[in-house]
C-alpha positions, 0 to 999 in steps of 0.5 A: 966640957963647959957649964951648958954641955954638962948641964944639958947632959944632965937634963937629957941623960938623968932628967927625961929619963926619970920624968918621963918615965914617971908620966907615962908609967913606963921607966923602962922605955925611958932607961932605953932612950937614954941608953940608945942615945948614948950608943949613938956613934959620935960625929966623925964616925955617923958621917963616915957610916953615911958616906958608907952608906952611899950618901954625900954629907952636905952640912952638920950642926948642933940644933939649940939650945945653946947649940947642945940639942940634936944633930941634924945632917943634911946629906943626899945621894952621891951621884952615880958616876955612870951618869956624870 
């Protein structure tokens, strides 16, 4: 990984976590979003759990900064082949 990737996951794993933890009074929440995200399937396998799902992924990308923010998916249903 480069120079950004590690930086933003320092920021997102260690840095929020901790301040907002901090802010709020609330540590414990914060320790689980910082779990819970890095539970989160990769790419390859949230598209596969979406088509299994029933839904046709149309786009994937990387919102900023430094294309190292959320994924955002666009997907809708897959047609019903009953009706094509």
């Amino acid at each position: 990984p480069g120079i950004v990737s590690t930086l933003s996951a320092l920021f997102v794993h260690r840095f929020v976590p901790l301040v907002g933890g901090l802010v709020s009074g609330r540590p414990r929440e914060y320790k689980y979003l910082e779990q819970s995200m890095s539970a989160f399937p990769d790419v390859a396998k949230f598209k596969e759990m979406l088509e299994q799902a029933g839904l046709e992924v149309l786009d994937h990308r990387r919102l900023e900064p430094f294309k190292q923010g959320p994924h955002l998916y666009i997907a809708r249903r897959k047609p019903n082949k009953s009706n094509i």
